[in-house]
N, C-alpha and C positions, 0 to 999 in steps of 0.2 A: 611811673611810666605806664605802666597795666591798667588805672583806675580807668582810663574811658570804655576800654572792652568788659572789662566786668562791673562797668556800671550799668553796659546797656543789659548785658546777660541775666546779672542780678534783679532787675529792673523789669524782664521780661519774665523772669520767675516769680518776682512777686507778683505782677498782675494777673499771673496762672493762676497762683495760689488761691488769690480773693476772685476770679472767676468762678475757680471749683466750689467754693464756700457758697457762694452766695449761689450760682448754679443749685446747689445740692439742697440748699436751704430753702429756694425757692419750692423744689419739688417735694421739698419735706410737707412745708406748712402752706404754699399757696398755688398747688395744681390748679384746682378749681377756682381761682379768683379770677376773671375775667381781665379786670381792670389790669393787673400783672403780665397776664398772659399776653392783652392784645398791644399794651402799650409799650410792655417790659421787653418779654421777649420773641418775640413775633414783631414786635414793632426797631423798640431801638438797639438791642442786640444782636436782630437777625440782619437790621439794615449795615451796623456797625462792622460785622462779622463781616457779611459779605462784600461790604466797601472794601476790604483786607483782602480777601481772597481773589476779590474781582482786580486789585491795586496789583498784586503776586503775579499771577496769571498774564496780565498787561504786556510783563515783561519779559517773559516765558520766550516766544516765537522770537522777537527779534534780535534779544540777547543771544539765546542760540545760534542765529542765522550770522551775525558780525560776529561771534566770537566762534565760531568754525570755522569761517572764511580766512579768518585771520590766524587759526590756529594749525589749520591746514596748512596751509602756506608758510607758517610757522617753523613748520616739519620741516620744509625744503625737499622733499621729495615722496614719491608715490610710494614707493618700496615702504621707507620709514613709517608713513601711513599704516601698511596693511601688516606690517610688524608690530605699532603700538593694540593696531584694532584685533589681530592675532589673539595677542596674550592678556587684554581687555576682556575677551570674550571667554576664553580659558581660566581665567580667573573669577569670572561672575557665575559660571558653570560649577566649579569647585565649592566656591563660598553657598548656590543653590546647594548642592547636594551633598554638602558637609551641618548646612542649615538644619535638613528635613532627616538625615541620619541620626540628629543629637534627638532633634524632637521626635523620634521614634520610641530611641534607647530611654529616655529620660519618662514619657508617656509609658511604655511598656512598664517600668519598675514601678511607677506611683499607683498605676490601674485608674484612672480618670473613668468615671461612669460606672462604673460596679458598683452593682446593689439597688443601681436604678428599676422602676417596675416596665418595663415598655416592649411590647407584641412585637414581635416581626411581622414589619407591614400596612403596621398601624397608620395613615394616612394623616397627615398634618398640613395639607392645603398647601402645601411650598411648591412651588413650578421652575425649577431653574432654569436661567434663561439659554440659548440655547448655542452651544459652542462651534464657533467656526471652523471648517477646514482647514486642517493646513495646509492642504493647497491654496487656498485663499489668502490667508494668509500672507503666503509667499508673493500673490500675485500684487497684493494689494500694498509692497513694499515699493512698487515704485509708480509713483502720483501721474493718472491718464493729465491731471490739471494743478500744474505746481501752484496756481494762487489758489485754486479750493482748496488745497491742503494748507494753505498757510492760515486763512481764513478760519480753516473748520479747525485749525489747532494737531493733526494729525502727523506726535511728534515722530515716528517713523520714515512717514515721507519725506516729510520735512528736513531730515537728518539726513536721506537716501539723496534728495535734491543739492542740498547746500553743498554735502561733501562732493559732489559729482561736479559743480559749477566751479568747488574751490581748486579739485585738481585739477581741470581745464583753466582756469586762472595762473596755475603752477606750471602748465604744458607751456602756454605760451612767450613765457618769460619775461623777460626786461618789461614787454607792455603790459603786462598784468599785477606790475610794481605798483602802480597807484591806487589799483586798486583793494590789493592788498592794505595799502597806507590808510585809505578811507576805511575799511571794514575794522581797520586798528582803533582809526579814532572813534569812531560810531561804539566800540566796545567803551570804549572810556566812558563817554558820555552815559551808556546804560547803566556802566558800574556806579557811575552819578545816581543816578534815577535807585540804583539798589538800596544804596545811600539812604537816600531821601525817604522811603518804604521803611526801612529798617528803624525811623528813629520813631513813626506813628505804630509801631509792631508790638510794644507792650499793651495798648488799648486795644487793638485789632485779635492780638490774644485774649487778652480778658474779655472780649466779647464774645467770641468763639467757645471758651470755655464757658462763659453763663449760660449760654444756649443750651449748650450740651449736655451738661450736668443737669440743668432746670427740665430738661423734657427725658431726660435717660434718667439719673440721681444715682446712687452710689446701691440703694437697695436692690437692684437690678443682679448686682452681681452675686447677691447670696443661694439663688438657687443653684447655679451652674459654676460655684464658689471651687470644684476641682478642676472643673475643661478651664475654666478662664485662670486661677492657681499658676498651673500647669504651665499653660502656653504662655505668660508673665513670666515665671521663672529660665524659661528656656530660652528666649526674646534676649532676658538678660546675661544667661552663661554667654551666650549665642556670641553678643558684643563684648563683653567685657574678658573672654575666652578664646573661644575660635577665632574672629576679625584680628583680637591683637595679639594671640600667636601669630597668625600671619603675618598679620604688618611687621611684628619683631622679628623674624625668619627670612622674610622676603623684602623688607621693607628695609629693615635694619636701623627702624628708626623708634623713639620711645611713646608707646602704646600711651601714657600719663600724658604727655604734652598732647598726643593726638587727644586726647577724648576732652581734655581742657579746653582744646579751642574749639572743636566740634559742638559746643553745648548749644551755641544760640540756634544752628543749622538743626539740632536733632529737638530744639524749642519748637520752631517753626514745622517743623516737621509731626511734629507729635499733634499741634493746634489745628495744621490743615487737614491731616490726612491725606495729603498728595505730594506724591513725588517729585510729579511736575510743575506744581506749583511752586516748590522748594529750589527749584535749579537755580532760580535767582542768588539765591542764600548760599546754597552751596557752591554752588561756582565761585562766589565771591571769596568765602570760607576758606575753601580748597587753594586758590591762586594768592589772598592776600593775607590770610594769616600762616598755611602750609608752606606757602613757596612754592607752591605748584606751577611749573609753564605755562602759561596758557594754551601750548601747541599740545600739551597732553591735558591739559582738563577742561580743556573747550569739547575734543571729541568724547573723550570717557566718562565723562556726567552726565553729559545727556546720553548717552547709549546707555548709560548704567539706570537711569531714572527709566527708561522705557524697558529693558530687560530684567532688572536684578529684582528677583524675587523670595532673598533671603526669609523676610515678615513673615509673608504667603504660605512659605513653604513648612515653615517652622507648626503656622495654623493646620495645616492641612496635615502634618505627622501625629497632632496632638487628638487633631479632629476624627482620623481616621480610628485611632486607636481609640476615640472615646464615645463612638458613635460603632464602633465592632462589641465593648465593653458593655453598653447601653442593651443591644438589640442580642446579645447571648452569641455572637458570629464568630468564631476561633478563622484567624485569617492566617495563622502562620508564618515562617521562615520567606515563604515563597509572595505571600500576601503583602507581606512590609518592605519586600523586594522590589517588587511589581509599581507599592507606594512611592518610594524615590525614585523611581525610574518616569514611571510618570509627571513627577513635581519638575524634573529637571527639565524634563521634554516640551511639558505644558508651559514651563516659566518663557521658554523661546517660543514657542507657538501659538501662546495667546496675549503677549506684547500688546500693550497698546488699547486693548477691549475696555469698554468700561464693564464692569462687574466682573474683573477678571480676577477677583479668589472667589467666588462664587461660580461661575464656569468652569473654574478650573479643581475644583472640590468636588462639583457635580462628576468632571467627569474620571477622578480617581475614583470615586464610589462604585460608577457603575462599572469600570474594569475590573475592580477585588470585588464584586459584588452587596457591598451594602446598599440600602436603604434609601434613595437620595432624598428621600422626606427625612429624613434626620435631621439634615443642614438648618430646617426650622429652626429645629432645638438650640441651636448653637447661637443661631441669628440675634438675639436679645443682647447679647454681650458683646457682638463683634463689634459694634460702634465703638469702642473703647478699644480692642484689642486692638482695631484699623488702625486706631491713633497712634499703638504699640509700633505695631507691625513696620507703619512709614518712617519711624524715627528708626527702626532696624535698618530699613533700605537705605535710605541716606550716608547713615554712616558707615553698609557696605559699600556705597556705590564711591565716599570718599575716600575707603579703607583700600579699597581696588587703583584708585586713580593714584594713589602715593605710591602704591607698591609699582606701579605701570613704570608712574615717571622717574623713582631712583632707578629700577633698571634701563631706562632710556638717561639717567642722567640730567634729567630736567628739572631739580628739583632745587632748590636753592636753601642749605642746610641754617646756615646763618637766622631767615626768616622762621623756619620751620622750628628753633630753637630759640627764639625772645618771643617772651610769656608776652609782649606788650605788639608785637608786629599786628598790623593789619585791623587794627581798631576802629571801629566806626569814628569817624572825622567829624567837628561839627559842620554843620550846614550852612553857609552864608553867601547872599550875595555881596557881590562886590561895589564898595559907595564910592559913587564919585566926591571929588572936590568941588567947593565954590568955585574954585579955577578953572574948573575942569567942565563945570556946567555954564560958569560965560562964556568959554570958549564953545563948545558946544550950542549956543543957544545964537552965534554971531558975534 
């Protein structure tokens, strides 16, 4: 019963694997070969990669948009709504600043960066980019132009709009029945299309990883072998520790089956480096193998991929403490206080930003007073940790969306408990008959 999900999983792992290798191999012995570089990887693995990520993305906006319509409406009422999105938002906040608290304690006992030689002051060319208001922020949560926002991808709005249309769809009643009906089946058909993406996903990864590996390589990691250590091991207490305490306390459900079916979502997630490019995967994840509602994981997925910044945060405890250790700076009690306070703040108020662990590093630095030329230092290795980091948020953002729906009761135990539910289907279309095409043809 199980073999077609963990063929495609198994399937998707090995072509990681032979990405990394060949990735790593390439950078080892043919940096410098041209032929390699422009036709290998620059040419057909960057074209390859991107077809994947560009395929991912496709379906981002209007997956979302049918499946909150429909998942809204779902709920049956407004109240129910601002109850699931409540303790959605209260639990992405707890999971942040239970995140950036381990990687404090964890960084503080190992000493990451000690013994390093480096001035206070020392200039490294780094410019961070530059972090918005959060009054802006705020202002900028609801779209002057909802098709620019759909357009420009801007999932915020986009979530601000749908949900705002689907409870006016739910005001109006009986005639907002069909439309509801429609947004139902439009979900179906995208879950198709998830489908379809999901079975070209082992090549799509292994081209992602040869790229990656082939222009990064694995030597990379040996100088900065404690900061990058470090935030690895905490990434991992992080999930397999904090999220599934949670989920077994709050959840009430077993932390083994979750992280079993979770694997291909935190696959996809670890190859993209995006959240959002993941919702496809995990909405699917979360609804057909968990048992998840779709009236609770239509809203909580995407609010969790735009909010939850578990990964992030984890960096930025590990970072602070190894970039104070680096530059001889004793930040104290009050200094690593200041750091989760800010991680939790910044996770909601820079939502959405692109280079947003980078903004939001920047600007913990400059409130405990470090260095923010530091962040250079780090920067060599985050491209691997990003990949860490995203497979964190994913599985917080699913870890959150279970706990939501057994207390709202929306969760369908049965599914959530056969190792074999919600496996990729094959693909086929449907053939007519000889019968079926003379009739057809007159």
């Amino acid at each position: 019963m199980s073999r077609p999900a963990n063929n495609m999983t198994t399937k998707i792992l090995i072509w990681m694997f032979f990405g990394m290798v060949l990735g790593s191999l390439i950078n080892a012995f043919a940096r410098d070969v041209a032929l390699v570089q422009d036709y290998l990887v620059e040419g057909l693995f960057h074209v390859a990669g991107a077809l994947f990520i560009d395929a991912l993305k496709m379906l981002v906006v209007p997956l979302v948009t049918f499946s909150l319509i429909y998942g809204v409406c779902g709920i049956g009422s407004v109240s129910a709504l601002g109850r699931v999105g409540v303790r959605a938002f209260l639990l992405f906040i707890l999971t942040t600043a239970l995140a950036i608290t381990l990687a404090i304690g964890v960084a503080v006992v190992v000493g990451p960066g000690e013994g390093f030689e480096m001035r206070n002051g020392e200039q490294s060319g780094f410019v961070p980019p530059p972090a918005p208001p959060l009054s802006q922020v705020i202002i900028d949560l609801v779209p002057t132009n909802p098709v620019a926002a759909y357009a420009n991808g801007n999932m915020l709005q986009i979530i601000f709009f749908t949900i705002l249309f689907a409870i006016c769809v739910l005001m109006i009643g009986e005639r907002g029945r069909s439309i509801a009906q429609g947004a139902e089946r439009m979900n179906e058909v995208m879950m198709e299309l998830v489908n379809l993406v999901m079975h070209v996903a082992p090549y799509g990864v292994f081209a992602l990883m040869a790229k990656t590996f082939s222009q990064q390589g694995l030597g990379m990691i040996m100088p900065m072998i404690s900061y990058f250590g470090v935030v690895a091991v905490v990434l991992l207490l992080h999930v397999t520790g904090t999220l599934m305490l949670l989920l077994r306390l709050l959840g009430r459900v077993s932390p083994l089956m979750f992280l079993k079916k979770m694997r291909t979502a935190q696959i996809f997630a670890f190859s993209t480096s995006s959240s959002n490019a993941t919702i496809p995967v995990t909405l699917r994840t979360v609804e057909k193998r968990l048992g998840v509602d779709n009236s609770t994981a239509a809203f909580v997925v995407p609010f969790g991929a735009t909010i939850n910044m578990d990964g992030t945060a984890i960096m930025q405890g590990v970072a602070t403490v190894f970039i104070a250790n680096v530059y001889g700076i004793e930040l104290g009690v009050t200094g690593y206080v200041t750091v989760i306070g800010m991680a939790v703040l910044a996770s909601i108020g820079t939502a959405g930003v692109p280079g947003v662990g980078l903004i939001m590093l920047a600007m913990v630095f400059n409130q405990v007073g470090l260095p923010v030329e530091g962040i250079a230092l780090i920067m060599g290795v985050d491209r691997l940790l990003d990949m860490m980091r995203t497979a964190v948020n994913v599985t917080g953002d699913a870890v959150v969306t279970t706990i939501v729906a057994r207390a709202e009761d929306n969760i369908r135990l049965e599914i959530f408990e056969d190792p074999a539910a919600g496996h990729v289907e094959e693909v086929h279309l449907p053939r007519e008959t000889p019968r079926q095409r003379r009739v057809a043809d007159g």
